[in-house]
C-alpha positions as a LaTeX table, in Angstrom:
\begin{tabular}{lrrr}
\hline
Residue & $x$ (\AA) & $y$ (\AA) & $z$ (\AA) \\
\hline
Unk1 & $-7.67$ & $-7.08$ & 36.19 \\
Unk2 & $-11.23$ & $-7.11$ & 34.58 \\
Unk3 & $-12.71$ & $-9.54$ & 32.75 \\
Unk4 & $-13.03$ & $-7.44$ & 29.39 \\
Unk5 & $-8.71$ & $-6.79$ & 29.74 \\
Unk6 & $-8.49$ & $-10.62$ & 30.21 \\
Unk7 & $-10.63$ & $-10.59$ & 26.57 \\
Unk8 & $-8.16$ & $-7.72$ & 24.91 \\
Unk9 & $-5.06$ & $-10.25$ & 25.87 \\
Unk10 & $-6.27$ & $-13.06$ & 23.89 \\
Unk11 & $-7.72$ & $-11.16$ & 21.14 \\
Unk12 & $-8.89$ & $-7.78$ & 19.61 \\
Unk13 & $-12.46$ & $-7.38$ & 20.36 \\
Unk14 & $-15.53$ & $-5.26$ & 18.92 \\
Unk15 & $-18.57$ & $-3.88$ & 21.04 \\
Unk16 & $-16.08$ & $-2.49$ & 23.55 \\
Unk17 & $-17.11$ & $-0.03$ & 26.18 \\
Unk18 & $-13.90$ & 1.90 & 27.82 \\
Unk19 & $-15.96$ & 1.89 & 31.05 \\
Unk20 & $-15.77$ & $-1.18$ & 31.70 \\
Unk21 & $-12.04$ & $-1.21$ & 32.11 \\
Unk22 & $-9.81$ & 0.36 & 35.01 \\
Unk23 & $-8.10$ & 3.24 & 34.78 \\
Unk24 & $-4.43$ & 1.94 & 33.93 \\
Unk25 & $-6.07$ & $-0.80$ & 31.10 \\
Unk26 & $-7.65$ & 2.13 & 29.12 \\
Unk27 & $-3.98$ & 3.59 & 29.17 \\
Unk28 & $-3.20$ & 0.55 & 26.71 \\
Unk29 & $-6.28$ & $-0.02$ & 24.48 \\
Unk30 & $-6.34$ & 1.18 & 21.29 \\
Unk31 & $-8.76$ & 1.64 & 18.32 \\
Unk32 & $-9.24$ & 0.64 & 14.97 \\
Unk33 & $-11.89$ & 3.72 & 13.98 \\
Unk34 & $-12.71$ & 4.60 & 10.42 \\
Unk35 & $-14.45$ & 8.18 & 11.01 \\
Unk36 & $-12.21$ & 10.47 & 8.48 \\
Unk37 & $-10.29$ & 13.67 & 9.59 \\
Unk38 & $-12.60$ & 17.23 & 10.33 \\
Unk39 & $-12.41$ & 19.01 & 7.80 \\
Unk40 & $-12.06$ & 16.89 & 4.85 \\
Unk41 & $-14.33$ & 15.60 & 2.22 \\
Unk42 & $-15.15$ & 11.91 & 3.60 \\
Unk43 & $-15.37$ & 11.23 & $-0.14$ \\
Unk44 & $-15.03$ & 7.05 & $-1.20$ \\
Unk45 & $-16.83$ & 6.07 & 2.14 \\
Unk46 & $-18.94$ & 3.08 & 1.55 \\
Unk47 & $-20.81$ & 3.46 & 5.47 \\
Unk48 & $-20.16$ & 2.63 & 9.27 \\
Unk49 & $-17.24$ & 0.76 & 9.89 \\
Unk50 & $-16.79$ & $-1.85$ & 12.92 \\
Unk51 & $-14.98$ & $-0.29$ & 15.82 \\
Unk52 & $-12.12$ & $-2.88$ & 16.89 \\
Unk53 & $-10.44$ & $-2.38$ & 20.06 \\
Unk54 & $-7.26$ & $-4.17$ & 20.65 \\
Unk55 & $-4.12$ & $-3.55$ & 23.49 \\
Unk56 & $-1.01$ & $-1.87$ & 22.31 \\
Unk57 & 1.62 & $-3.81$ & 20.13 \\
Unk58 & $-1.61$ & $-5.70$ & 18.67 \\
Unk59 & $-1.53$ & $-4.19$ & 15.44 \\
Unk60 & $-1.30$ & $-7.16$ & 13.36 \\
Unk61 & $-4.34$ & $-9.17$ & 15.09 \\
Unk62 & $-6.13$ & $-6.20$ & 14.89 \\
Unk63 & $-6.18$ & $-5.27$ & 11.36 \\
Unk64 & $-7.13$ & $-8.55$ & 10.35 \\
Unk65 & $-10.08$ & $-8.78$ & 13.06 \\
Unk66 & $-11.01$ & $-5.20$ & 11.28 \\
Unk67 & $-10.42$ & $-6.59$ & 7.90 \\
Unk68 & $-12.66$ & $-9.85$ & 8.95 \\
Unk69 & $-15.76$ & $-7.65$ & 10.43 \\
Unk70 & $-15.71$ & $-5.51$ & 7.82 \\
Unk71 & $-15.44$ & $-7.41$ & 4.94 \\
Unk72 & $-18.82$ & $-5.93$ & 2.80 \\
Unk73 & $-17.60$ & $-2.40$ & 2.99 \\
Unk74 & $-13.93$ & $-2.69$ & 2.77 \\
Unk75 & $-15.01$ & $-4.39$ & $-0.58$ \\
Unk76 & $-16.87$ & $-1.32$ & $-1.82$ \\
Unk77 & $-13.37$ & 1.02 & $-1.22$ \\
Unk78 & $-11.12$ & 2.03 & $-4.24$ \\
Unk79 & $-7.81$ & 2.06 & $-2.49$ \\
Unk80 & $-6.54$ & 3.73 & $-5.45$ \\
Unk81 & $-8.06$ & 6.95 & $-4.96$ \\
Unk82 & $-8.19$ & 8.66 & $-1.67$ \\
Unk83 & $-10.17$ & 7.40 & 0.64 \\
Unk84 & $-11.64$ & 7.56 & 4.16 \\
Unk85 & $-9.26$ & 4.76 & 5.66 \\
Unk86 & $-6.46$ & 6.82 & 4.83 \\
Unk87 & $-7.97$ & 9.97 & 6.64 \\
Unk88 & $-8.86$ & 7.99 & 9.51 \\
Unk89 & $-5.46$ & 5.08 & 10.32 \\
Unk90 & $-1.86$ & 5.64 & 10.79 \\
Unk91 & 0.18 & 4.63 & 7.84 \\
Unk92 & 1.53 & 1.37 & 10.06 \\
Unk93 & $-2.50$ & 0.78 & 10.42 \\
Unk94 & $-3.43$ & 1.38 & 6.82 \\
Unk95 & $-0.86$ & $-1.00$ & 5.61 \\
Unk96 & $-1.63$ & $-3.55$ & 7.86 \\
Unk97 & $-5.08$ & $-3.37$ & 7.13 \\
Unk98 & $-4.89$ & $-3.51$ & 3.11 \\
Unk99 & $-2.46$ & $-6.33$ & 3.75 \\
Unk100 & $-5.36$ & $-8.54$ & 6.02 \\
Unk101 & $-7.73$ & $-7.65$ & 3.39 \\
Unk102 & $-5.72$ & $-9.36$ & 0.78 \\
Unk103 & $-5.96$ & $-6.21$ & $-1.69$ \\
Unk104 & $-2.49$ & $-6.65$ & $-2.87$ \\
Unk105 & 1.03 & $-8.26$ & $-2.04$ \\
Unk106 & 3.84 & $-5.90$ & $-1.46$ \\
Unk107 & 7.39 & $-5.84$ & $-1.95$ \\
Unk108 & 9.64 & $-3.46$ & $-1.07$ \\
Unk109 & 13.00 & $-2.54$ & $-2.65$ \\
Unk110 & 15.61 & 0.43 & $-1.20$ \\
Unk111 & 14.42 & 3.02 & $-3.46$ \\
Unk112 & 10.91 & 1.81 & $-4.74$ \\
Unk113 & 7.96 & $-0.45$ & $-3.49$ \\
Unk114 & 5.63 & $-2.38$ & $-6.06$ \\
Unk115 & 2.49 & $-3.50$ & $-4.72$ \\
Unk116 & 0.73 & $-5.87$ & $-7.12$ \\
Unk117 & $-3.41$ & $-6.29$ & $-6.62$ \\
Unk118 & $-5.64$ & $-9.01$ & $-6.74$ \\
Unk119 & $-7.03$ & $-8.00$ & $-10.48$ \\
Unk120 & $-3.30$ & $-7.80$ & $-11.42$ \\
Unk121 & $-2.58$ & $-4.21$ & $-11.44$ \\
Unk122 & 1.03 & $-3.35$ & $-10.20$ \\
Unk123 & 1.96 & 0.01 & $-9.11$ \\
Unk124 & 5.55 & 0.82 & $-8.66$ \\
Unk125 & 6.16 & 3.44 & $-6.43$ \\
Unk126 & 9.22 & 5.81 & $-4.96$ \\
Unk127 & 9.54 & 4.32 & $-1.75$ \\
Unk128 & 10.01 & 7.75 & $-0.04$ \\
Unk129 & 7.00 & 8.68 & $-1.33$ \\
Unk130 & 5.09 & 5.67 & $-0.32$ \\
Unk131 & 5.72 & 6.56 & 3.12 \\
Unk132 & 5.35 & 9.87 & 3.44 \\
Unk133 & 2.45 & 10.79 & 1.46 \\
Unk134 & 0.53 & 7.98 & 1.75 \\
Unk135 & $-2.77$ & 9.76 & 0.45 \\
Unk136 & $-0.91$ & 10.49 & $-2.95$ \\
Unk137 & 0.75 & 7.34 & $-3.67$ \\
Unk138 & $-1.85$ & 6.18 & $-6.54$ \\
Unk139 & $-1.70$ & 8.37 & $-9.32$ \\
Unk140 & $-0.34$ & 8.70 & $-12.63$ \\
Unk141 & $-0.49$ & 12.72 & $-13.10$ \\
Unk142 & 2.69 & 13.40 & $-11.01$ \\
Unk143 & 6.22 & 12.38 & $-10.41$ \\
Unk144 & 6.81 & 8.97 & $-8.36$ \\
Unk145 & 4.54 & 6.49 & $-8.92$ \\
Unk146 & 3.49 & 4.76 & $-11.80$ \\
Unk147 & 0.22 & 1.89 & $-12.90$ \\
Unk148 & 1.17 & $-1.01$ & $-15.06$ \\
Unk149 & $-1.98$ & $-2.39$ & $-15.89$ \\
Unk150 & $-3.48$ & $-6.33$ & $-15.36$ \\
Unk151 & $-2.66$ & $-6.62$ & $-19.47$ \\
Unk152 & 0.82 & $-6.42$ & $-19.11$ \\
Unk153 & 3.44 & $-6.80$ & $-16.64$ \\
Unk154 & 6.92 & $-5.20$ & $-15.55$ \\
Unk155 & 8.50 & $-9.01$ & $-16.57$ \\
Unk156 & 6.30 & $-8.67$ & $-19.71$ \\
Unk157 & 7.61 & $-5.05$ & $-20.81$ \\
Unk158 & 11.46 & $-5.64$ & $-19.81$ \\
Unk159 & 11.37 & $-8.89$ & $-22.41$ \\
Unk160 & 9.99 & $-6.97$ & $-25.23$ \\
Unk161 & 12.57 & $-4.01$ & $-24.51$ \\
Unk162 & 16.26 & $-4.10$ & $-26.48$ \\
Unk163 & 19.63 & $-4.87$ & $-24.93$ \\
Unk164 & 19.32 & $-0.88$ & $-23.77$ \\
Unk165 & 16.23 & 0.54 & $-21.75$ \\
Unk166 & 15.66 & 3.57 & $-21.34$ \\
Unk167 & 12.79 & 6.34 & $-20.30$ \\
Unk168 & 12.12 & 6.94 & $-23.66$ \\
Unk169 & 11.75 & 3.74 & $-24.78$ \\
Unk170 & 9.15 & 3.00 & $-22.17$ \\
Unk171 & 7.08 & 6.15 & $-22.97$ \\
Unk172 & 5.57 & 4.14 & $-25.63$ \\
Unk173 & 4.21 & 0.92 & $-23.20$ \\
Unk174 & 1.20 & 0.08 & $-21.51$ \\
Unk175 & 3.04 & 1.93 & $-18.53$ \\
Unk176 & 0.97 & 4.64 & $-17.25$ \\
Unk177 & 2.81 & 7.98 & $-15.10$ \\
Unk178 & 6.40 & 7.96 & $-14.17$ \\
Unk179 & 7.88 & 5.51 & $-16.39$ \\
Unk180 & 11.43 & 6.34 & $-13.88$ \\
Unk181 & 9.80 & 4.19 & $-11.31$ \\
Unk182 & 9.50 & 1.03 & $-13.42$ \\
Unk183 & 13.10 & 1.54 & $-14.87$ \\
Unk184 & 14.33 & 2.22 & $-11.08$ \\
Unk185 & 12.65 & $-1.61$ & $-10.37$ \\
Unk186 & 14.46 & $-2.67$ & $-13.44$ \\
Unk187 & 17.82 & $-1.26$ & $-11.81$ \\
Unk188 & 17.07 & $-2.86$ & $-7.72$ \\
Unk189 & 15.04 & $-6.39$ & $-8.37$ \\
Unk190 & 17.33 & $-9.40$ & $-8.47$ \\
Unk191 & 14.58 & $-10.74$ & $-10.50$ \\
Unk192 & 16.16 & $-8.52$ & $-13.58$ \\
Unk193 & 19.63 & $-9.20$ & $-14.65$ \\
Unk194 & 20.75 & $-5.96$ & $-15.79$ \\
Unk195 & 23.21 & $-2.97$ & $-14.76$ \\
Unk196 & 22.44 & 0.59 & $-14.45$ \\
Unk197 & 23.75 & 2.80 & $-17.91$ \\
Unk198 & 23.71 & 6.43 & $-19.24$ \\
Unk199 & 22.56 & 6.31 & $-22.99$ \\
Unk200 & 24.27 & 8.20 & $-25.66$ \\
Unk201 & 22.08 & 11.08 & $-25.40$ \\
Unk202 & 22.47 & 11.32 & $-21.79$ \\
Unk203 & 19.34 & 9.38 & $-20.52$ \\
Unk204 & 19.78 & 7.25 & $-17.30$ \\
Unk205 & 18.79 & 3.47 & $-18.56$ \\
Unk206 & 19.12 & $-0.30$ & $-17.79$ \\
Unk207 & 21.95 & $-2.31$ & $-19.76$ \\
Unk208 & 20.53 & $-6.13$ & $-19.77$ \\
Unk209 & 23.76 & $-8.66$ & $-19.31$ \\
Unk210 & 24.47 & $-11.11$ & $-21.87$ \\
Unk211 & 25.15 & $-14.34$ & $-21.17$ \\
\hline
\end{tabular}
């Protein structure tokens, strides 16, 4: 066993040269690498990320030795638009990583995941689509995910709403993209008391209980 494996088992480790391990510990190092996919614009790139080098099953430890060494330029990337992280980590990786950084808290519901950020922005997101198209889950020009911006909240817009909510009714918020998403939350948090309705006019809607 060589002394740089002995290293890797107590912690992830930058400045790592492959050579110096033996053949079979190579077979279970892995790489934290921000260099973006061929072939795509490495748009949103703030510079040269820290390589971090870590054995398999590490993943945790990893991303926040990552998130630690490369705290200056993860703080220049706008995870809400597509950026070189994305083209470079796994989803499992990219997660993890976001999560070290402290960039937002998540929460994650059967049919919908809200992540809220550190300047208060929530987005509330299909949760299909969150993990399969992980470079489109921040937008507000398609179907799936939707921004409720830092001067409001989801708490905030279901108290001002009547007995009945429904998509129309939430056209006219802060809410910004598919208003579906934040009325699906409504329907799967515990945190709102409500039961799922069709409207009159045959919109799908939340029902608030009385007490």
């Amino acid at each position: 066993m060589t002394q740089l494996y002995d290293k890797l088992k107590e912690a992830p480790q930058t400045g790592v040269s492959r050579a110096e391990l033996n053949f079979d510990e190579r077979a279970e190092v892995r790489a934290v690498q921000v260099t973006g996919t061929a072939g795509l614009t490495q748009a949103n790139n703030p510079g040269k990320f820290t390589d971090v080098f870590y054995l398999e099953g590490d993943e945790q430890a990893a991303a926040e030795t990552f998130a630690e060494v490369n705290s200056e330029l993860l703080a220049q990337v706008d995870c809400n638009a597509r950026n070189v992280l994305q083209t470079s980590l796994s989803r499992e990786l990219y997660d993890l990583l976001l999560d070290a950084a402290g960039d937002r808290d998540i929460t994650k519901y059967p049919t919908v995941v809200v992540e809220t950020r550190a300047n208060g922005t929530r987005w509330v997101i299909n949760r299909n689509r969150y993990e399969s198209q992980v470079d489109r889950r921040y937008t507000t020009n398609e179907t799936g995910s939707a921004r409720v911006p830092p001067t409001t909240s989801p708490r905030a817009i279901y108290e001002q709403q009547g007995q009945t909510i429904a998509e129309s009714g939430l056209m006219s918020t802060e809410i910004e993209g598919d208003v579906r998403q934040v009325l699906d939350y409504f329907r799967v948090a515990p945190a709102f008391d409500c039961d799922p309705v069709t409207t009159d006019d045959q919109q799908l809607g939340v029902q608030k209980r009385t007490e």
